[in-house]
C-alpha positions as CSV (number, residue, x, y, z in Angstrom):
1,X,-28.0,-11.0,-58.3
2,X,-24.8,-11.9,-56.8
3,X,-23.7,-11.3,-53.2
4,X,-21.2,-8.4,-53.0
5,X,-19.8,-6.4,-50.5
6,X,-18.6,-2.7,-49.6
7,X,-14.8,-2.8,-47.6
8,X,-14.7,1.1,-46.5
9,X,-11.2,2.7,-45.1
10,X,-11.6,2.6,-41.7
11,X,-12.4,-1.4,-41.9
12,X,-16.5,-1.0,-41.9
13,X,-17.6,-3.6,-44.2
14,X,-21.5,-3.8,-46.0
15,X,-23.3,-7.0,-47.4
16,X,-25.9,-6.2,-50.0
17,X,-26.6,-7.5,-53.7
18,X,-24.4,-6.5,-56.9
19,X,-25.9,-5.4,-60.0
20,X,-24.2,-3.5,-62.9
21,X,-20.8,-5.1,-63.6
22,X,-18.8,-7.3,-61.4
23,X,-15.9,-6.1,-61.6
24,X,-13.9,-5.3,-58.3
25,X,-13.0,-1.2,-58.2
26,X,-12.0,1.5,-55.8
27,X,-12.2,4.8,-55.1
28,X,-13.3,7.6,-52.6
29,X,-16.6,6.9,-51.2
30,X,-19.5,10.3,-50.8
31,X,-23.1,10.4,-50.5
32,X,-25.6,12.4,-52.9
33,X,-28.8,13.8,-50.9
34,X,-30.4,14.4,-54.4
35,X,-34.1,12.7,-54.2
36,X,-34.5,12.4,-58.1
37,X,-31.2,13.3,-61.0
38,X,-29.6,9.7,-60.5
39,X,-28.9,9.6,-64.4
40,X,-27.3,13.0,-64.2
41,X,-25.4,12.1,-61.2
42,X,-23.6,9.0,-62.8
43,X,-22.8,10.7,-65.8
44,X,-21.1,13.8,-63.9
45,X,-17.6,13.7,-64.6
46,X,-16.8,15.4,-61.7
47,X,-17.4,12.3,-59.9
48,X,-14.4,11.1,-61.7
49,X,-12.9,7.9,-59.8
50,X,-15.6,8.2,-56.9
51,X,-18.3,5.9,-55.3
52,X,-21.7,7.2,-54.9
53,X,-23.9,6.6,-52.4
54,X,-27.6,7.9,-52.6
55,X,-29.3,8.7,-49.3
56,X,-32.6,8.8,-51.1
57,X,-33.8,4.9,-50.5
58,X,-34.9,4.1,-53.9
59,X,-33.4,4.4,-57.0
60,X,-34.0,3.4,-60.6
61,X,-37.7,3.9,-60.6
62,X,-37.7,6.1,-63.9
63,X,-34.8,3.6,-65.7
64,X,-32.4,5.5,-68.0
65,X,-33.3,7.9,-71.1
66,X,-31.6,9.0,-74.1
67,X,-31.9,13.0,-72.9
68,X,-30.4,13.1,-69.4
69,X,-26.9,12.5,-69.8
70,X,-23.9,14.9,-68.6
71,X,-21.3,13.4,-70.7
72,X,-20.9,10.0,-73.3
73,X,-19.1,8.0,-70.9
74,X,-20.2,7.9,-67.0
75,X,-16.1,8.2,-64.8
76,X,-17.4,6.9,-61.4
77,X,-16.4,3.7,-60.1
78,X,-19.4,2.5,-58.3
79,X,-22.6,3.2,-57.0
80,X,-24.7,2.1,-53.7
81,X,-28.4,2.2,-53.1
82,X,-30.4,0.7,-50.5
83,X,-33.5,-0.6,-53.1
84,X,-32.8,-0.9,-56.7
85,X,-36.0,-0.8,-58.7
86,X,-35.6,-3.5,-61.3
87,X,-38.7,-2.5,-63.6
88,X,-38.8,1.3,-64.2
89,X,-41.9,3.2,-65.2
90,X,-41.6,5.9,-67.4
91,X,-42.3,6.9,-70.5
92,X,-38.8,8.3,-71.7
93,X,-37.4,5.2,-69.9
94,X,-34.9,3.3,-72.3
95,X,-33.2,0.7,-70.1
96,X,-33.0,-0.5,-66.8
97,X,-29.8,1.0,-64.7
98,X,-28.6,-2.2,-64.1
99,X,-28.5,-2.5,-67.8
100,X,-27.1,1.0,-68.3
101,X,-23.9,-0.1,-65.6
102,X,-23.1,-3.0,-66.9
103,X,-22.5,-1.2,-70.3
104,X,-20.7,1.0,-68.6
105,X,-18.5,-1.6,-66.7
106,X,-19.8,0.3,-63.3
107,X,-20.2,-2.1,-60.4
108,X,-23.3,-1.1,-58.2
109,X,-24.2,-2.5,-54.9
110,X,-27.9,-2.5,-52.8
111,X,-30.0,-4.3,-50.4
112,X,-27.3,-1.7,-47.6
113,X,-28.2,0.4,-44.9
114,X,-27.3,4.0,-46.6
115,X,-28.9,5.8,-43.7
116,X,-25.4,4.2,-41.5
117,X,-23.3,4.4,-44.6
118,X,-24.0,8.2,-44.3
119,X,-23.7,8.9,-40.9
120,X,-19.8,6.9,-41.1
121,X,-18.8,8.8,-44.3
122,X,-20.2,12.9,-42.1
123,X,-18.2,12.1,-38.9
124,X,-15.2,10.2,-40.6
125,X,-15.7,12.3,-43.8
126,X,-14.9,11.0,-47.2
127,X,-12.7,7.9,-47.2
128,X,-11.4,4.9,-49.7
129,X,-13.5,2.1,-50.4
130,X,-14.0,-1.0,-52.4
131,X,-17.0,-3.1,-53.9
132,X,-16.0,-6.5,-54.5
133,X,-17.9,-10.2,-54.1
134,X,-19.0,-11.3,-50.7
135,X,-16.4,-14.7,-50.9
136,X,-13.6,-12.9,-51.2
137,X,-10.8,-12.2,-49.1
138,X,-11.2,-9.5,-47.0
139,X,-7.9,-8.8,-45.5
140,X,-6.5,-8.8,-49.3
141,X,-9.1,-6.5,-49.9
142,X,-8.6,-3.9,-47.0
143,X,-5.1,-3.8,-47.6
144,X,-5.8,-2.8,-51.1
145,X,-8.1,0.1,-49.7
146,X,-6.0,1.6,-47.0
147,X,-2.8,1.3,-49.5
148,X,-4.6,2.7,-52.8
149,X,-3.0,6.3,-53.6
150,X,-5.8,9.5,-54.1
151,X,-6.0,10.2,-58.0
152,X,-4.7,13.4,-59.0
153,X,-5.3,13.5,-63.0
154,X,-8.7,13.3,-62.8
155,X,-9.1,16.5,-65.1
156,X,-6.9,14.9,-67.8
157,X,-8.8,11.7,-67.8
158,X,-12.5,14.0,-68.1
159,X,-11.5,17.1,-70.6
160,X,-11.6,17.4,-73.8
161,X,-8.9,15.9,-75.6
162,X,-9.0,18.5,-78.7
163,X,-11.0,21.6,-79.2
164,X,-13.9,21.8,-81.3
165,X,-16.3,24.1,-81.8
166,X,-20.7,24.5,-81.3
167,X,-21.3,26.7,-83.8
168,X,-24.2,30.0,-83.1
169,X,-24.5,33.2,-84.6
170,X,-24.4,35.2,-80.9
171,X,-21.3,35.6,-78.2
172,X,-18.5,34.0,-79.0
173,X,-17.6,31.7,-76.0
174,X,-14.4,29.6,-75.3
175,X,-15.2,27.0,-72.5
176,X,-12.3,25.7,-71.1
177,X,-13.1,21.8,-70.1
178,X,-11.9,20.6,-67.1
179,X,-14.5,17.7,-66.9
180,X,-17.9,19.1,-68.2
181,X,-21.7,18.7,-67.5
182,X,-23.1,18.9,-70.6
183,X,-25.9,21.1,-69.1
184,X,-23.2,23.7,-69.2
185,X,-23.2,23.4,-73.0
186,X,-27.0,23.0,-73.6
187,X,-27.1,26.6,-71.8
188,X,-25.0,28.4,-73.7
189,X,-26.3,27.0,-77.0
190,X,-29.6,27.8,-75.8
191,X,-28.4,32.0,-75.9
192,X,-27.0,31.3,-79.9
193,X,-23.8,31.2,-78.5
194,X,-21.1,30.2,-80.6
195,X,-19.0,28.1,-78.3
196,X,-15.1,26.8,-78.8
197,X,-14.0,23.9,-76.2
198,X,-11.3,24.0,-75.7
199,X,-9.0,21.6,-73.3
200,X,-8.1,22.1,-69.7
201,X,-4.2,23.0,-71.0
202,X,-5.0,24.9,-73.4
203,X,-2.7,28.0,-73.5
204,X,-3.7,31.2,-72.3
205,X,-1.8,32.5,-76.1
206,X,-4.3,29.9,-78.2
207,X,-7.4,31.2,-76.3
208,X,-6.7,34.9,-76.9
209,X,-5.6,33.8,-81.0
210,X,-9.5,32.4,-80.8
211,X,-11.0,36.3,-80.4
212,X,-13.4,35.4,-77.9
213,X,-16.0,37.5,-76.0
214,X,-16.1,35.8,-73.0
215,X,-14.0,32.5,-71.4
216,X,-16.0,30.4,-69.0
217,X,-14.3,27.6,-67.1
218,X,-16.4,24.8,-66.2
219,X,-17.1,22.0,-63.3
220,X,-14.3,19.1,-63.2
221,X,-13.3,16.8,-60.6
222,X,-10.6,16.6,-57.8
223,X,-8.1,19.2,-56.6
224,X,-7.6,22.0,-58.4
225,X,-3.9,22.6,-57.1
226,X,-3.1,19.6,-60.0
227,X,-4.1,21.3,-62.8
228,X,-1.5,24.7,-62.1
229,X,-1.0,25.5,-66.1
230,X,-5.2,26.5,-66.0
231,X,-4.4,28.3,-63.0
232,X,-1.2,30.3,-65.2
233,X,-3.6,30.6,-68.6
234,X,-6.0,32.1,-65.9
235,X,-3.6,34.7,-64.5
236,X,-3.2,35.6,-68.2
237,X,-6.5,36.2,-69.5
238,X,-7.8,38.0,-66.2
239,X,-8.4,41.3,-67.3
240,X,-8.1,40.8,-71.0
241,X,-11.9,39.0,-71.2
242,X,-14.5,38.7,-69.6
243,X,-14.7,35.3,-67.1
244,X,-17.2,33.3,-65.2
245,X,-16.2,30.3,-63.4
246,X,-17.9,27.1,-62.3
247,X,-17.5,25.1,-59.5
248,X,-14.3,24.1,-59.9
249,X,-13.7,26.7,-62.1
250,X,-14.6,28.8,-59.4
251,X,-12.0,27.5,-57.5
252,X,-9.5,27.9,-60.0
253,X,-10.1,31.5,-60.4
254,X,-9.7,32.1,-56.7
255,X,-6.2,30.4,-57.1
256,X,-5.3,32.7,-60.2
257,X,-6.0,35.6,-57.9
258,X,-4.5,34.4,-54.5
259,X,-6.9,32.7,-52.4
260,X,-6.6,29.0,-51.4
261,X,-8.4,25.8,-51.2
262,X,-9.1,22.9,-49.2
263,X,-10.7,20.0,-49.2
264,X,-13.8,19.6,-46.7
265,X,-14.9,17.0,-44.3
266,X,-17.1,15.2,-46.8
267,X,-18.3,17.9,-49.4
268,X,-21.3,19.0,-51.0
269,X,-23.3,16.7,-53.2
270,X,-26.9,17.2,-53.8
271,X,-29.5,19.2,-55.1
272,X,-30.9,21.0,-52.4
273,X,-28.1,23.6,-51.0
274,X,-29.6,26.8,-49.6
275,X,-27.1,29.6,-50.7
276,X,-27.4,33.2,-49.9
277,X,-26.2,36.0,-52.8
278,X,-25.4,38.7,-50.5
279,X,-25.1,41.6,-52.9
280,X,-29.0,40.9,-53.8
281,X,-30.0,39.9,-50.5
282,X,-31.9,36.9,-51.8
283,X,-31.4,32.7,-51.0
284,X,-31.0,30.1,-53.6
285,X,-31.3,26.6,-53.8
286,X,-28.4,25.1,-55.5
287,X,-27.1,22.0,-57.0
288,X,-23.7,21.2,-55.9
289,X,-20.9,18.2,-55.9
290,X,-17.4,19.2,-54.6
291,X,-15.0,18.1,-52.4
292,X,-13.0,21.7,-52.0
293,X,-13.7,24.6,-51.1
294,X,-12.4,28.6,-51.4
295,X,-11.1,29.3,-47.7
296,X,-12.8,32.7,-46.3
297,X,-9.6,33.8,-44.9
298,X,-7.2,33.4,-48.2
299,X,-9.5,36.3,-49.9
300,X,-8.8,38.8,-47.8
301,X,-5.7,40.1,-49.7
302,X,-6.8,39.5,-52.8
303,X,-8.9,41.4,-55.2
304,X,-11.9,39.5,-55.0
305,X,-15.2,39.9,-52.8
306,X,-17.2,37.4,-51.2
307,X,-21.1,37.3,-52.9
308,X,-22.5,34.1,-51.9
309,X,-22.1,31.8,-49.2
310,X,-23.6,28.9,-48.1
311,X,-26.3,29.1,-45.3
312,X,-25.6,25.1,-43.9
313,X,-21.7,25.9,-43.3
314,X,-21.1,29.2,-44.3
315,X,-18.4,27.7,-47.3
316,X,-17.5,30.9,-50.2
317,X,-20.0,30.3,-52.9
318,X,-19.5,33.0,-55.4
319,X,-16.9,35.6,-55.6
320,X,-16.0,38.6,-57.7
321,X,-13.3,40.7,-59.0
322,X,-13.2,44.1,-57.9
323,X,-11.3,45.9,-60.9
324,X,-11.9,43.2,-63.9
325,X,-15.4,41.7,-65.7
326,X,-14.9,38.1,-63.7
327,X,-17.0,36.0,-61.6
328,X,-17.7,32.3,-60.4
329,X,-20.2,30.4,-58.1
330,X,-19.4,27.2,-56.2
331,X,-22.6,25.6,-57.0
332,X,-24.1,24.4,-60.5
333,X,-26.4,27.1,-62.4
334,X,-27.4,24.6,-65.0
335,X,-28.6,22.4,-62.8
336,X,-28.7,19.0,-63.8
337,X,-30.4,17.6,-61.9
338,X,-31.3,20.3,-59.9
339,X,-33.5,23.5,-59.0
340,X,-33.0,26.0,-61.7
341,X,-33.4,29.2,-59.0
342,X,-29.4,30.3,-60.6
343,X,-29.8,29.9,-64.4
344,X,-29.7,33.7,-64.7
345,X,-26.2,33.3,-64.0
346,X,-26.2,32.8,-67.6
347,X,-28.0,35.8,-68.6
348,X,-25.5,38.1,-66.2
349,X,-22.7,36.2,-67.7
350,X,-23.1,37.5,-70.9
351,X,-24.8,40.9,-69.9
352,X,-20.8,41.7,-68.4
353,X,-19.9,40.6,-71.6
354,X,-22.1,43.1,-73.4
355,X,-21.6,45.9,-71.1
356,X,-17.3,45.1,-70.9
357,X,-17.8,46.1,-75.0
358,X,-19.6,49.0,-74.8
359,X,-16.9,50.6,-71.8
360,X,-14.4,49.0,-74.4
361,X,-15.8,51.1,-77.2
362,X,-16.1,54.3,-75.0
363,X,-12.6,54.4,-73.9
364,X,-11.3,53.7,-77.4
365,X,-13.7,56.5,-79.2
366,X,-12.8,59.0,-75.9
């Protein structure tokens, strides 16, 4: 293994041992406190254009399988362990993740101190960094970092490019991709759902042409202020069909209807986020990886409610509409890697849709 380093914003610079490619690439540096779900963690596109650190110490013990991937091709731009394990043991293991990176062209980094890398990126928060070799030049290098621009097309770069469709012989679904975890998918097909992707700019007229029972709008990466013709096709359909929104979607949703966003300190990535549903009275622990957040105070003229909320910071996890069938969590119901404690979301998903028919049916036969 080479000798590579880690130039962070702020000038902090970390020696360690490159594996995966060796290429030299940027991006916004956060931390993942999952212990296990590495595979699904690289393969999240809403990690588009990021580094990842994991906190857990080793990583790569299981290798890489065929089964555990989010989407075909893997968007981050680097990942940072403290132990790499170079011989996996298991027996769905297909290749080592060095192997898996460098087919991916995604530089990695170990041998660090990720317990300190941590502690910089929660008081400084997120911030640009860079892996490149040990010899090179460093003030070339931190010029690079403190000069390179945040992305803002992330969603482009991870949707779909044209629709197509999963076929089932139950609801009919249109998922609206702004960057999504296949887990998603594999949840939907699992209720014989007959699902339509569709891309993030799809129009609000194409959806409705598509007769569907129920939109969902999934997980994606970055701001959602740059993607403002989902947040119009939004406005459009609210009302008309029944909605649940993920993650970003979430955030989206609270847009279409008002609110606001910002971006926090340095996020939520991980898979062990107590969140409390306050219409059941009952905790969860979530999956999560986002950088914004729905602001408290931006609901408070708006039709939506508050229903979840997150017990570390108190951050809006779930809202819903008052006077039409919609809904959306902050966090990840499918998982992936994860605790499961919010697949129901599924189940409730397409019970609105269900009961939105029959009120549909009474009015029309009244």
């Amino acid at each position: 293994m080479t000798e590579r380093q880690l130039i962070l914003e702020d000038g902090t610079v970390f020696k360690g041992k490159g594996f995966g490619s060796d290429v030299n690439l940027t991006g916004e540096i956060v931390f993942n406190t999952g212990m296990t779900g590495y595979q699904e963690v690289i393969s999240d596109p809403s990690y588009c254009g990021q580094i990842v650190t994991m906190t857990y110490p080793l990583v790569g013990n299981y290798g890489i399988n065929r089964d555990d991937f989010e989407t075909v091709t893997p968007f981050i731009h680097g990942f940072v362990v403290k132990e790499l394990c170079e011989q996996p043991s298991n027996f769905r293991s297909d290749e080592t993740l060095d192997e898996y990176l460098k087919a991916n062209n995604i530089p990695g980094i170990s041998g660090i101190d990720t317990r300190k890398l941590t502690k910089i990126i929660r008081k400084n928060g997120t911030m640009k960094a860079m892996i490149t070799d040990a010899d090179d030049s460093f003030d070339e290098h931190f010029e690079k970092v403190k000069n390179l621009p945040y992305q803002t097309n992330q969603v482009k770069m991870t949707s779909a490019v044209k629709p197509y469709v999963v076929p089932g012989r139950g609801m009919r679904i249109v998922l609206v991709d702004f960057g999504m975890k296949h887990g998603i998918l594999r949840e939907l097909t699992k209720r014989n759902c007959h699902v339509t992707v569709v891309p993030y700019n799809y129009s609000a007229e194409y959806i409705l042409r598509l007769k569907p029972d129920g939109i969902m709008l999934t997980n994606g990466p970055g701001d959602p202020k740059d993607v403002p013709e989902s947040i119009e096709m939004i406005k459009t359909v609210l009302g008309q069909i029944p909605l649940f929104g993920i993650c970003l979607g979430h955030q989206l949703l609270a847009l279409a209807c008002g609110g606001d966003t910002e971006k926090m300190k340095f996020g939520h990535r991980g898979a062990n986020h107590p969140v409390k549903d306050l219409e059941k009275n009952k905790t969860y622990m979530t999956s999560q990886n986002h950088s914004y957040a729905v602001t408290h105070d931006s609901l408070a003229h708006t039709d939506l409610v508050i229903t979840q909320q997150a017990l570390n910071d108190d951050s809006v996890e779930g809202v819903r509409h008052t006077f039409y069938p919609a809904f959306s969590v902050q966090y990840h119901p499918e998982s992936s890697p994860g605790p499961e404690d919010t697949n129901h979301l599924f189940d409730a998903f397409l019970q609105m849709i269900t009961e939105t028919k029959a009120k549909h049916k009474e009015n029309v036969y009244a």
